[in-house]
C-alpha positions in Angstrom: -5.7 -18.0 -0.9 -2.8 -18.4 -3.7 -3.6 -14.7 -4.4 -3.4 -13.2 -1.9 -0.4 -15.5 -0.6 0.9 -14.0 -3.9 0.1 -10.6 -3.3 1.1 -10.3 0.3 4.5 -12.1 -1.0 5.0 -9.1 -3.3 4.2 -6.3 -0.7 6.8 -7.8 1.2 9.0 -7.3 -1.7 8.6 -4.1 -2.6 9.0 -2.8 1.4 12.4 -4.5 0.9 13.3 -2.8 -1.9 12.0 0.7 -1.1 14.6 0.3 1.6 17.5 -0.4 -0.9 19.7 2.7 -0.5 21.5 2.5 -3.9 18.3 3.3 -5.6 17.0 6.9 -5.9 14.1 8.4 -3.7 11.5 8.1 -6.8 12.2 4.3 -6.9 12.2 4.1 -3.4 8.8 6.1 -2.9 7.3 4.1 -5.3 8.0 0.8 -4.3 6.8 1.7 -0.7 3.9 3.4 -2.4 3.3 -0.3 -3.9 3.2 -2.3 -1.3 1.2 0.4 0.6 -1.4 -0.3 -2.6 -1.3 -4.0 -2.4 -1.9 -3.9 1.2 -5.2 -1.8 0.6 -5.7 -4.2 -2.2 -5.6 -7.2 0.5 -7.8 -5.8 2.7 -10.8 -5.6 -0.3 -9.9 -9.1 -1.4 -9.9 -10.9 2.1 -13.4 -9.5 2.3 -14.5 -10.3 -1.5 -14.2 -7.4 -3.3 -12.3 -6.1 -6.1 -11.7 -2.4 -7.4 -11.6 -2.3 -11.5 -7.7 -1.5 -11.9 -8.5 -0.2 -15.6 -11.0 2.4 -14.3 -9.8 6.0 -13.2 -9.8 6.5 -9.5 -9.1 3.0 -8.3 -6.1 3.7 -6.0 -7.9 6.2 -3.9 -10.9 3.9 -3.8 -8.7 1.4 -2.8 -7.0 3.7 0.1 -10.6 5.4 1.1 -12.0 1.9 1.7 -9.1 1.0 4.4 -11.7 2.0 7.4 -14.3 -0.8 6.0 -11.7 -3.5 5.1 -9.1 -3.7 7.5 -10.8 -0.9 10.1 -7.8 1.6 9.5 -8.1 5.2 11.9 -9.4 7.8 9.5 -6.2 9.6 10.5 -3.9 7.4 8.8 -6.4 7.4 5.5 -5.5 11.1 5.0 -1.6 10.4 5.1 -2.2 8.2 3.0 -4.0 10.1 0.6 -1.4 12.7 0.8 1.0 10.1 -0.4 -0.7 9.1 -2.8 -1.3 12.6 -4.4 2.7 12.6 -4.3 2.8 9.7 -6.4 0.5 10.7 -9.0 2.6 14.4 -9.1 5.7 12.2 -9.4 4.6 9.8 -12.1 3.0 12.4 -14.5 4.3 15.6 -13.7 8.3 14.3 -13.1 8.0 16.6 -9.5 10.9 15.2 -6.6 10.4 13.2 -4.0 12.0 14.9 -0.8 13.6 12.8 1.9 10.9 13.0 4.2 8.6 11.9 1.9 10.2 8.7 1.0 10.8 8.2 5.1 7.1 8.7 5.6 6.2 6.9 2.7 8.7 3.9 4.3 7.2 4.1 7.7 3.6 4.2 6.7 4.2 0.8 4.3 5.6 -0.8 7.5 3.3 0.0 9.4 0.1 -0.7 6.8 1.5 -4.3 6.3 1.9 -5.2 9.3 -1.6 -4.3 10.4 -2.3 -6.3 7.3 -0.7 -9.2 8.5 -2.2 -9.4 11.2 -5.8 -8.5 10.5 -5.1 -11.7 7.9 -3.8 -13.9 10.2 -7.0 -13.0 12.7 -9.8 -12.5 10.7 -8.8 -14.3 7.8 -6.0 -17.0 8.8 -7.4 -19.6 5.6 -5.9 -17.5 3.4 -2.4 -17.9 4.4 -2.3 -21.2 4.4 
Protein backbone atom coordinates (compact mmCIF):
# COMPACT_ATOMS: atom_id res chain seq x y z
CA UNK A 1 0.00 0.00 0.00
CA UNK A 2 2.94 2.57 0.90
CA UNK A 3 3.92 2.15 -2.79
CA UNK A 4 1.60 2.73 -4.43
CA UNK A 5 0.21 5.57 -1.91
CA UNK A 6 3.74 6.76 -2.96
CA UNK A 7 3.36 6.40 -6.45
CA UNK A 8 -0.12 7.63 -6.90
CA UNK A 9 1.24 10.75 -4.58
CA UNK A 10 3.79 11.47 -7.31
CA UNK A 11 1.41 11.09 -10.43
CA UNK A 12 -0.44 13.68 -8.81
CA UNK A 13 2.54 15.74 -8.75
CA UNK A 14 3.73 15.63 -11.98
CA UNK A 15 -0.10 16.38 -13.45
CA UNK A 16 0.36 19.61 -11.32
CA UNK A 17 3.42 20.44 -12.74
CA UNK A 18 2.76 19.62 -16.41
CA UNK A 19 0.23 22.38 -15.89
CA UNK A 20 2.83 25.02 -14.67
CA UNK A 21 2.84 27.52 -17.53
CA UNK A 22 6.29 29.13 -16.83
CA UNK A 23 7.87 25.92 -17.90
CA UNK A 24 8.40 24.97 -21.59
CA UNK A 25 6.19 22.40 -23.60
CA UNK A 26 9.02 19.61 -23.34
CA UNK A 27 8.94 19.87 -19.52
CA UNK A 28 5.34 20.04 -19.57
CA UNK A 29 4.82 17.02 -21.94
CA UNK A 30 7.00 15.14 -20.03
CA UNK A 31 5.76 15.51 -16.72
CA UNK A 32 2.22 14.60 -18.03
CA UNK A 33 3.85 11.86 -19.95
CA UNK A 34 5.05 10.67 -16.22
CA UNK A 35 2.21 10.58 -14.42
CA UNK A 36 0.46 9.05 -17.50
CA UNK A 37 3.44 6.18 -16.93
CA UNK A 38 2.95 5.88 -13.20
CA UNK A 39 -0.71 5.46 -13.69
CA UNK A 40 -0.08 2.46 -16.13
CA UNK A 41 2.52 1.42 -13.58
CA UNK A 42 -0.48 1.37 -10.84
CA UNK A 43 -2.65 -0.48 -12.64
CA UNK A 44 0.15 -3.64 -12.94
CA UNK A 45 1.06 -3.26 -9.27
CA UNK A 46 -2.63 -3.22 -7.77
CA UNK A 47 -2.89 -6.49 -9.63
CA UNK A 48 0.75 -7.87 -8.64
CA UNK A 49 2.82 -7.40 -11.35
CA UNK A 50 5.81 -5.54 -12.18
CA UNK A 51 7.47 -4.58 -15.67
CA UNK A 52 11.51 -4.76 -15.52
CA UNK A 53 12.26 -0.91 -15.72
CA UNK A 54 15.98 -1.72 -16.81
CA UNK A 55 14.73 -3.81 -19.88
CA UNK A 56 14.05 -2.12 -23.38
CA UNK A 57 10.37 -1.82 -24.08
CA UNK A 58 8.98 -1.47 -20.64
CA UNK A 59 6.84 1.74 -21.12
CA UNK A 60 4.95 0.37 -24.01
CA UNK A 61 4.40 -2.85 -22.14
CA UNK A 62 3.34 -0.91 -19.43
CA UNK A 63 0.75 1.21 -21.72
CA UNK A 64 -0.29 -2.09 -23.91
CA UNK A 65 -1.29 -3.80 -20.68
CA UNK A 66 -3.81 -0.88 -19.68
CA UNK A 67 -6.93 -3.14 -21.22
CA UNK A 68 -5.94 -6.10 -18.57
CA UNK A 69 -5.03 -3.90 -15.51
CA UNK A 70 -7.36 -1.21 -15.23
CA UNK A 71 -9.78 -2.35 -18.37
CA UNK A 72 -8.81 0.82 -20.46
CA UNK A 73 -10.92 1.08 -24.28
CA UNK A 74 -8.34 -0.05 -26.78
CA UNK A 75 -9.00 3.38 -28.23
CA UNK A 76 -7.38 5.32 -25.68
CA UNK A 77 -4.29 2.67 -25.77
CA UNK A 78 -3.36 3.88 -29.26
CA UNK A 79 -3.36 7.69 -28.05
CA UNK A 80 -1.47 6.72 -25.83
CA UNK A 81 0.95 5.02 -27.77
CA UNK A 82 1.18 7.92 -30.04
CA UNK A 83 2.23 9.88 -27.08
CA UNK A 84 4.47 7.95 -26.12
CA UNK A 85 6.29 7.64 -29.52
CA UNK A 86 6.42 11.54 -29.08
CA UNK A 87 8.31 11.18 -25.96
CA UNK A 88 10.82 8.89 -27.04
CA UNK A 89 11.40 11.40 -30.48
CA UNK A 90 11.63 14.16 -27.93
CA UNK A 91 14.03 12.64 -25.43
CA UNK A 92 16.55 11.15 -28.03
CA UNK A 93 16.09 12.92 -31.06
CA UNK A 94 15.71 16.73 -29.43
CA UNK A 95 12.27 16.95 -31.92
CA UNK A 96 9.45 19.87 -30.40
CA UNK A 97 6.63 19.31 -28.69
CA UNK A 98 3.64 21.28 -30.50
CA UNK A 99 0.93 22.83 -28.35
CA UNK A 100 -1.52 20.32 -29.14
CA UNK A 101 0.60 17.78 -28.09
CA UNK A 102 1.25 18.88 -24.70
CA UNK A 103 -2.81 19.77 -24.43
CA UNK A 104 -3.46 16.15 -25.44
CA UNK A 105 -0.76 14.85 -23.51
CA UNK A 106 -2.46 17.12 -20.32
CA UNK A 107 -5.93 15.88 -20.96
CA UNK A 108 -5.16 12.22 -21.50
CA UNK A 109 -2.99 12.32 -17.81
CA UNK A 110 -6.20 13.72 -16.31
CA UNK A 111 -8.18 11.62 -17.49
CA UNK A 112 -5.83 8.26 -17.01
CA UNK A 113 -5.57 9.14 -13.31
CA UNK A 114 -8.62 9.62 -12.58
CA UNK A 115 -9.80 6.40 -13.91
CA UNK A 116 -6.91 5.21 -11.80
CA UNK A 117 -8.34 6.58 -8.89
CA UNK A 118 -11.07 5.25 -9.06
CA UNK A 119 -10.53 1.71 -10.26
CA UNK A 120 -8.20 1.86 -6.82
CA UNK A 121 -10.57 3.06 -4.73
CA UNK A 122 -13.14 0.19 -6.20
CA UNK A 123 -11.28 -2.70 -6.85
CA UNK A 124 -8.48 -2.10 -4.68
CA UNK A 125 -9.55 0.41 -1.75
CA UNK A 126 -6.62 -1.44 0.84
CA UNK A 127 -4.23 0.08 -0.91
CA UNK A 128 -5.01 3.60 -0.10
CA UNK A 129 -5.34 3.28 3.19
Amino acid sequence: PQGVQRLLAAAERNLADSQLQALSRENRFDAAYKCILQCAMLGLWAQGYRTPTSQPGHHQTTLQALPLTMGLPNDAIIVLDALRKQRNQNDYEGEPVSPAVVTECIHQAQSLLSHTRQFLQVQFPALLK
